[in-house]
VEXDREN-2710 file (C-alpha; in Angstrom, 1 decimal):
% VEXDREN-2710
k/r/px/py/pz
1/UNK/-40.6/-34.9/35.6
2/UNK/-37.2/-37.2/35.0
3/UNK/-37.2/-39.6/36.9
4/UNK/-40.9/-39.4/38.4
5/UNK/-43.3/-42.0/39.3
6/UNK/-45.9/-42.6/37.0
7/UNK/-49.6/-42.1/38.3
8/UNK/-51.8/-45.0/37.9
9/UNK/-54.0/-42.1/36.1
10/UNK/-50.8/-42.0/33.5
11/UNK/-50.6/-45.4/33.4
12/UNK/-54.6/-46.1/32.8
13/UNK/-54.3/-43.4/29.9
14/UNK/-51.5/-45.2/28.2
15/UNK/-53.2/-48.7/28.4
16/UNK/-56.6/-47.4/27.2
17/UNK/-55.3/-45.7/24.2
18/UNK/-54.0/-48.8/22.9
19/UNK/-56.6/-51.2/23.9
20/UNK/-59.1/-48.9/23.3
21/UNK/-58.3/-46.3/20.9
22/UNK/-55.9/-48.7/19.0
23/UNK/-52.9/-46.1/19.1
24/UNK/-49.3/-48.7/19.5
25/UNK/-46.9/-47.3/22.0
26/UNK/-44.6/-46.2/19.6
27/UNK/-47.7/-43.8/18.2
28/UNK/-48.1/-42.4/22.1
29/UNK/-44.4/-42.3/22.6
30/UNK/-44.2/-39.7/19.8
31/UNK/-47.7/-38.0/21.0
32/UNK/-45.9/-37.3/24.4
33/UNK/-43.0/-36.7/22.4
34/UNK/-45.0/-33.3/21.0
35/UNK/-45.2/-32.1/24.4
36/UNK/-42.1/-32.2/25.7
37/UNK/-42.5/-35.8/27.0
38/UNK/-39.8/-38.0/26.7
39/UNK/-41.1/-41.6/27.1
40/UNK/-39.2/-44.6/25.5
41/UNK/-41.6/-46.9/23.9
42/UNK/-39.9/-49.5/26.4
43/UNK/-40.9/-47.6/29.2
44/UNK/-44.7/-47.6/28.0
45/UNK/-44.5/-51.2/27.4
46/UNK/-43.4/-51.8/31.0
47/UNK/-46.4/-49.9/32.6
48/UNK/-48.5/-51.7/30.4
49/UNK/-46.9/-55.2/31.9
50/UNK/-47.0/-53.9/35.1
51/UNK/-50.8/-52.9/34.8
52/UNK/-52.1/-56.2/33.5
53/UNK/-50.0/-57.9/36.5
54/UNK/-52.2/-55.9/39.0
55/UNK/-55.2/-56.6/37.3
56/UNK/-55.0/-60.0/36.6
57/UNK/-57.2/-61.4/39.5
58/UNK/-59.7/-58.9/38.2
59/UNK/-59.4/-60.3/34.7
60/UNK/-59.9/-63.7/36.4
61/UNK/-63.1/-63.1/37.9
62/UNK/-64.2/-61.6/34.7
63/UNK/-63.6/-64.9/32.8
64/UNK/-65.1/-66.5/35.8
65/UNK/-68.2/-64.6/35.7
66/UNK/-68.8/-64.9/31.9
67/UNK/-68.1/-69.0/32.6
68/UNK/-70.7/-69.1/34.9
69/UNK/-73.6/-68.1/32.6
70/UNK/-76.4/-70.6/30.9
71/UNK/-75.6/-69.0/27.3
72/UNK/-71.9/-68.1/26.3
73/UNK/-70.6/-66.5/22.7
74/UNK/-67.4/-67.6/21.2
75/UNK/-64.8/-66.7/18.5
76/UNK/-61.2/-66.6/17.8
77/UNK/-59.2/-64.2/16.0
78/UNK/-55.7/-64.9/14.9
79/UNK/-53.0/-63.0/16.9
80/UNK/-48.9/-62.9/15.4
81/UNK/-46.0/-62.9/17.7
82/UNK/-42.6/-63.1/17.1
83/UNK/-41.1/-66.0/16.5
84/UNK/-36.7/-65.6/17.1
85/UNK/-35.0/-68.0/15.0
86/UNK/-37.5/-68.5/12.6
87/UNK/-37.3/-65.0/10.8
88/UNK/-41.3/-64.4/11.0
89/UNK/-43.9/-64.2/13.4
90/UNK/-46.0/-67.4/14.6
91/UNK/-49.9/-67.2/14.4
92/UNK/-51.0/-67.4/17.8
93/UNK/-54.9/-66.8/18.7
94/UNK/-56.8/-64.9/20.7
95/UNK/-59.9/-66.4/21.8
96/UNK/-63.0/-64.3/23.5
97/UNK/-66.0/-65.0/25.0
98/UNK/-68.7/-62.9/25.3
99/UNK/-72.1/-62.0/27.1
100/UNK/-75.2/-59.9/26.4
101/UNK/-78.4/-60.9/27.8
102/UNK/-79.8/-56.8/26.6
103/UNK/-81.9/-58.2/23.6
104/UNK/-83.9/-59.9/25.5
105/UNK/-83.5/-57.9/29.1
106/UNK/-81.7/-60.8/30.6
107/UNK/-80.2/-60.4/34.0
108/UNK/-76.6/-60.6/32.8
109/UNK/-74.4/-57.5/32.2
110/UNK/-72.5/-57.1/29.2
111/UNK/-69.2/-58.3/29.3
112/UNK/-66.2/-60.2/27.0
113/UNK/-63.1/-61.8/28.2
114/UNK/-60.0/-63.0/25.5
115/UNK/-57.4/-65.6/26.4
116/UNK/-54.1/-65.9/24.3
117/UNK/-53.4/-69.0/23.3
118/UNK/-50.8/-71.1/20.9
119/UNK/-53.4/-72.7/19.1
120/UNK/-57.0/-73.1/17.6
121/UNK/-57.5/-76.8/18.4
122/UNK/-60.1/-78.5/20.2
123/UNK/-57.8/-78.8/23.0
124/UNK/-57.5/-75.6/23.7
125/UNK/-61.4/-74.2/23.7
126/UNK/-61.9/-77.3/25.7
127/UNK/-59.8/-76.1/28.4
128/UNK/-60.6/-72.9/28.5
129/UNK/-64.3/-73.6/28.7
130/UNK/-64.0/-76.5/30.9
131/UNK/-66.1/-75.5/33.6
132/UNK/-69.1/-74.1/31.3
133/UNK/-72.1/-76.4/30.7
134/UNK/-75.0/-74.4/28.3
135/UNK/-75.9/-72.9/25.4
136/UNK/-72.3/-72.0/23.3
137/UNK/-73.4/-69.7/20.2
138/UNK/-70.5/-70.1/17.7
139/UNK/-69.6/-70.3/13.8
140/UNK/-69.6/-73.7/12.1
141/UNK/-65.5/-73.9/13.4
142/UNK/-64.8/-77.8/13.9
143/UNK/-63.4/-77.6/17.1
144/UNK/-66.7/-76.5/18.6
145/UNK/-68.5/-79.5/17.2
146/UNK/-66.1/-81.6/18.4
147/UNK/-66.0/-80.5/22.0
148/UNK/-69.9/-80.4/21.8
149/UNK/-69.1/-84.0/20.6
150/UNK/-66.9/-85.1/23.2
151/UNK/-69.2/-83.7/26.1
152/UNK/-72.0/-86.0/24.8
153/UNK/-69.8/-88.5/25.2
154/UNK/-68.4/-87.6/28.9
155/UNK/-72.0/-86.9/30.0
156/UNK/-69.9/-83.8/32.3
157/UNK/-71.8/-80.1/31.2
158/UNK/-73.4/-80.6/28.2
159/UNK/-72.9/-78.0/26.0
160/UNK/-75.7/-77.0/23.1
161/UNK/-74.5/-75.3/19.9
162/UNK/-76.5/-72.7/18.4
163/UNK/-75.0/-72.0/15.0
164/UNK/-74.8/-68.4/13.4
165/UNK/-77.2/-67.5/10.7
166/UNK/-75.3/-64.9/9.8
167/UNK/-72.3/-67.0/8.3
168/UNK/-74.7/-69.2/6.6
169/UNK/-75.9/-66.1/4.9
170/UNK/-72.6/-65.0/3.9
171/UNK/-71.9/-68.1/1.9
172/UNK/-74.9/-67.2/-0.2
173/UNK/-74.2/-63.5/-0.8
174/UNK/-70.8/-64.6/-1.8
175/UNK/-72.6/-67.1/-4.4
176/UNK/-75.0/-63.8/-5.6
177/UNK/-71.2/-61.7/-5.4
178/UNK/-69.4/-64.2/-8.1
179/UNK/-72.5/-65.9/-9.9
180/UNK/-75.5/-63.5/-9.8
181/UNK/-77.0/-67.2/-8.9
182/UNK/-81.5/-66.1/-8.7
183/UNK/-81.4/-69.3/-6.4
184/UNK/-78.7/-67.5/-4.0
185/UNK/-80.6/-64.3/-3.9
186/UNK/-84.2/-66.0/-3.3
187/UNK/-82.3/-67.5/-0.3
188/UNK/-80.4/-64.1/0.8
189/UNK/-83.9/-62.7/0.7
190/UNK/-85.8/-65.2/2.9
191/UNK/-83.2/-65.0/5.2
192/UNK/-83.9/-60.9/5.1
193/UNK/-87.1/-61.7/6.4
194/UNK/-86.1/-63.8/9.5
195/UNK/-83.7/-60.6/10.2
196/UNK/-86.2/-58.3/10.0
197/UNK/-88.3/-59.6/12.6
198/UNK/-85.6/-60.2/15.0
199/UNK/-85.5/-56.6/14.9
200/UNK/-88.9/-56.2/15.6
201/UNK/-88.9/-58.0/18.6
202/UNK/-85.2/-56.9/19.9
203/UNK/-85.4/-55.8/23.2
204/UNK/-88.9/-58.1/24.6
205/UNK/-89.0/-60.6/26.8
206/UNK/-87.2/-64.6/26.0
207/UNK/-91.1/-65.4/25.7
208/UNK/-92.3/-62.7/24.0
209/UNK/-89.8/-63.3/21.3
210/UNK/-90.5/-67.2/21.1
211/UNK/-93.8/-66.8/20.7
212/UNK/-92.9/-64.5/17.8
213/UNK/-90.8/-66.6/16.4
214/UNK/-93.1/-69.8/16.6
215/UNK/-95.5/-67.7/14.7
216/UNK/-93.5/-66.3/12.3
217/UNK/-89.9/-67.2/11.7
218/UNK/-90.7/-70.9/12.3
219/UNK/-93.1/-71.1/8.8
220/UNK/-90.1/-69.4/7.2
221/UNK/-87.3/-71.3/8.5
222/UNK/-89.4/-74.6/7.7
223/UNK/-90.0/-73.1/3.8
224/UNK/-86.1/-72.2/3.7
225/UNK/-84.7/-75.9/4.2
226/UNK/-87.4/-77.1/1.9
227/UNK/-86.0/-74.7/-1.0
228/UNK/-83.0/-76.1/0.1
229/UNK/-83.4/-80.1/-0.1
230/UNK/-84.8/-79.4/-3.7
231/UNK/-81.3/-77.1/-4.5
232/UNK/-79.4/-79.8/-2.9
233/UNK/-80.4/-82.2/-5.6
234/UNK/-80.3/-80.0/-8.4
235/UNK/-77.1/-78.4/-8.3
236/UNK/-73.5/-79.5/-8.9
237/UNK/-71.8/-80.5/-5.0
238/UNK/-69.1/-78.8/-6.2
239/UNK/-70.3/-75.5/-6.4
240/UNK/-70.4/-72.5/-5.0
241/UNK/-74.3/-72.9/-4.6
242/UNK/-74.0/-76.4/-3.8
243/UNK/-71.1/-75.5/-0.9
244/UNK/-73.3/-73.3/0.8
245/UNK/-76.4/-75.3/0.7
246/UNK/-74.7/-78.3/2.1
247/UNK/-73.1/-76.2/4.7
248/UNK/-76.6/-74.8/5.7
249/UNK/-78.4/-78.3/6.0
250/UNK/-75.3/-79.7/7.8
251/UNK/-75.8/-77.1/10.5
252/UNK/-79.5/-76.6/10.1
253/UNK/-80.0/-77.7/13.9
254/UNK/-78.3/-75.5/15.3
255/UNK/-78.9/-72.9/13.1
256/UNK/-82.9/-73.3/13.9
257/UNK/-82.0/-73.3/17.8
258/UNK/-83.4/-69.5/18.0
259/UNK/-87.1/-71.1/17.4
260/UNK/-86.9/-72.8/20.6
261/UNK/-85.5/-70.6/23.0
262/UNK/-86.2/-66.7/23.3
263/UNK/-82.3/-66.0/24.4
264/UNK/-80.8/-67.5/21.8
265/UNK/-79.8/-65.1/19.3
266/UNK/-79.9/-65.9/15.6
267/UNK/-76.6/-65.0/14.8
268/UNK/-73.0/-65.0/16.9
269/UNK/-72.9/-60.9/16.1
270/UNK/-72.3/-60.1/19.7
271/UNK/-68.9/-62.1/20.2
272/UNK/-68.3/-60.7/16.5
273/UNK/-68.2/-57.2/17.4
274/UNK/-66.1/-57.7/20.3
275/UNK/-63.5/-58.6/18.0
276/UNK/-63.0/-55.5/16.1
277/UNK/-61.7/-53.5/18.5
278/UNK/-58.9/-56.5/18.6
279/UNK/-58.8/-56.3/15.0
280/UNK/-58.0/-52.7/15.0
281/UNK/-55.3/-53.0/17.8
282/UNK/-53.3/-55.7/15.7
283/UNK/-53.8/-53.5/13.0
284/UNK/-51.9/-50.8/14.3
285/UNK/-49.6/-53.1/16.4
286/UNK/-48.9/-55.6/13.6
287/UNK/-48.1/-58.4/16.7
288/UNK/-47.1/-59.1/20.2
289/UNK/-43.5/-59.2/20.8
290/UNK/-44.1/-62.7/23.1
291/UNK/-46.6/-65.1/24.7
292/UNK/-46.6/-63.0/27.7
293/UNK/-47.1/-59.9/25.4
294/UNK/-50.5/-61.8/24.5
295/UNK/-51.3/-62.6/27.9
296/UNK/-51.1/-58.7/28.7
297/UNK/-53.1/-57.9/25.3
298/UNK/-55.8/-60.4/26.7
299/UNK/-56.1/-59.0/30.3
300/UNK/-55.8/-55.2/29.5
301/UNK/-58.3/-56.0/26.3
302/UNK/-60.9/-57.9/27.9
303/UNK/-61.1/-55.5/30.7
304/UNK/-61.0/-52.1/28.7
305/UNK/-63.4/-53.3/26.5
306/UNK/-65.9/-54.7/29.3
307/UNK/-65.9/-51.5/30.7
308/UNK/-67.0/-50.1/27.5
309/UNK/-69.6/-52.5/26.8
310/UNK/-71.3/-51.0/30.1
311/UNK/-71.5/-47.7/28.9
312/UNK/-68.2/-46.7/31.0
313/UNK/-65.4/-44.3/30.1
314/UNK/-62.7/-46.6/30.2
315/UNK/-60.3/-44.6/31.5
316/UNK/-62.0/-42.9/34.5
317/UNK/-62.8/-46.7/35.3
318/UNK/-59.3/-47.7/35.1
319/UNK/-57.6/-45.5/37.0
320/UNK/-60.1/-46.1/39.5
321/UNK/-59.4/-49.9/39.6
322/UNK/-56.2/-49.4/39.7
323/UNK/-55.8/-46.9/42.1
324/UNK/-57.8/-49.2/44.4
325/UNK/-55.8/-52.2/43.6
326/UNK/-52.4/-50.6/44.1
327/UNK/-53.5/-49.2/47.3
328/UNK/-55.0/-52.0/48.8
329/UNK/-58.1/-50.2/49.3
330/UNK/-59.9/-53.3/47.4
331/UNK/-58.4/-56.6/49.0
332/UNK/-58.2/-59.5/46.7
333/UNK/-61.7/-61.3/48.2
334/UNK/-63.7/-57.9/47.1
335/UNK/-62.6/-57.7/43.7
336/UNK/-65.9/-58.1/42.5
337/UNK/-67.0/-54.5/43.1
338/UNK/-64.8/-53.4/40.4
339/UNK/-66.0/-55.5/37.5
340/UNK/-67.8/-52.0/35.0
341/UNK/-71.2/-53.3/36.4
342/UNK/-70.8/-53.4/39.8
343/UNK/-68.3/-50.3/39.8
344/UNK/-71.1/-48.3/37.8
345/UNK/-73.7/-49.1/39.8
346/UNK/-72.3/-48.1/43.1
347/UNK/-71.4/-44.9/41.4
348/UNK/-74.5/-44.3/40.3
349/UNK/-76.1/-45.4/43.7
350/UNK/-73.6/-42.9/45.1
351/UNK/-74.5/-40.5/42.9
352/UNK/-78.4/-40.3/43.8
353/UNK/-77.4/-40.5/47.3
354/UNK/-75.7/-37.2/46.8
355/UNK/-78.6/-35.5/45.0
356/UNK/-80.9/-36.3/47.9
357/UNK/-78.5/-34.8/50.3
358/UNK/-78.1/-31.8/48.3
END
């Protein structure tokens, strides 16, 4: 209807198909077009802003939540925005941070939260993670080893890095990829091995998988450096091979931080796969038009994708929230109940209550 209100059902639709589904406004502004719909891709983008203005407290206690836990994943992701005057776009970043106690039936939900920022200094992840003290599983990014660095120093929440396997790996596939390198394979292979029982014991308890792991991946890890202090003396520093085995030493520490406690993962996969449904957004949307464009990606994102980490549909769950937001049926100091976990769950408590009354 011309003229008409949009429904915060509407309204949920168009921000899960871009956060979601990855389809740019411009893509649903012609998709509307189709039927008849006449929406200006400036009208889309001013629900969207609107939306992510309502739901940032929600987006706050989200972050808060994920803050709060013992073990915490991180990554960042570069993130363009338009730059006027300087005839391209600046790369700006978005961070996330990311939850998931499943492998080891934890207590904690599922969840990832992203915050724009300017930058990818120290600084930065140093704010935004100024009120978390634990276990931080991240790449071998400098910025996390300093702020590891500088807590040690401050003696305020200690933070423990537990270094990806994963990227170590990479480094020697790449090696294998260019050089066909037997020493690079050998390596690959072992750390095969410590994969394949990580998927043996994916989904026990944090003890049952440490005492796995003390009975079998610690023999192997222990065999692996060993191959690699003999590598480290026989191959040329400046080599491919001898990149990635200095890179694997350096970090060994953290990298070995799985064998001594049964929620540490071996790799930072979980905060990795949160990022491709960012990756396929900018894709398709190329950049943000400002900083408070990525602000709104990061709310909208962080919460869409939350929702579907908890097995939710992300638009019923929306246009729920927001319906109950808007209204004022949720005040601001019961905004918890919305978070995907606590929403599902009364749902599905809901739910059962039905069936018995039936």
């Amino acid at each position: 209807m011309d003229g008409g209100m949009a429904t915060t059902a509407l309204v949920a639709h168009v921000v899960v198909s871009k956060f979601a589904w990855h389809l740019p406004l411009y893509r649903q502004s012609q998709i509307f077009s189709g039927y008849g719909i006449h929406l200006d891709r400036g009208t889309l983008g001013g629900w969207v802003g609107r939306a992510a203005w309502w739901l940032r407290p929600l987006y706050d206690r989200l972050l808060a939540f994920i803050r709060s836990q013992p073990r915490v994943f991180c990554d960042e992701t570069p993130l363009p925005r338009l730059d006027p005057g300087r005839k391209r776009t600046k790369v700006c970043q978005l961070w996330a941070q990311a939850v998931d106690d499943r492998p080891w039936q934890g207590p904690a939900p599922p969840a990832v939260g992203y915050v724009f920022a300017e930058s990818r200094g120290t600084g930065e992840i140093e704010t935004q993670l100024s009120t978390f003290g634990g276990i931080l599983q991240v790449d071998g990014y400098a910025a996390y080893k300093s702020l590891a660095k500088r807590r040690r120093k401050s003696n305020i929440a200690p933070l423990q890095l537990a270094f990806c396997l994963a990227h170590a790996r990479r480094k020697f596939v790449e090696v294998v990829k260019t050089t066909g390198s037997s020493e690079a394979l050998a390596v690959v292979a072992a750390i095969a091995e410590i994969y394949r029982i990580e998927q043996c014991i994916r989904g026990r308890s944090a003890e049952q998988r440490l005492s796995v792991r003390k009975a079998e991946s610690a023999p192997l890890m222990a065999a692996l450096k060993e191959r690699l202090e003999t590598l480290i003396d026989e191959v040329s520093a400046k080599s491919s091979l001898g990149k990635a085995v200095a890179y694997t030493l350096a970090h060994w520490h953290g990298l070995t931080a799985f064998l001594t406690d049964g929620r540490i993962e071996v790799d930072s996969n979980v905060v990795e796969r949160s990022l491709k449904p960012v990756c396929l957004t900018r894709k398709n949307s190329l950049f943000v038009g400002s900083a408070r464009g990525g602000e709104t990606w990061a709310v909208l994102a962080s919460l869409v994708n939350s929702a579907r980490l908890n097995g939710l549909d992300p638009e019923t769950w929306l246009a729920d929230v927001l319906e109950q937001i808007v209204s004022g049926a949720i005040p601001v100091n019961r905004l918890d109940e919305l978070l995907p976990w606590n929403w599902k769950a009364d749902r599905e408590a809901r739910g059962q209550l039905e069936r018995v009354a039936a």
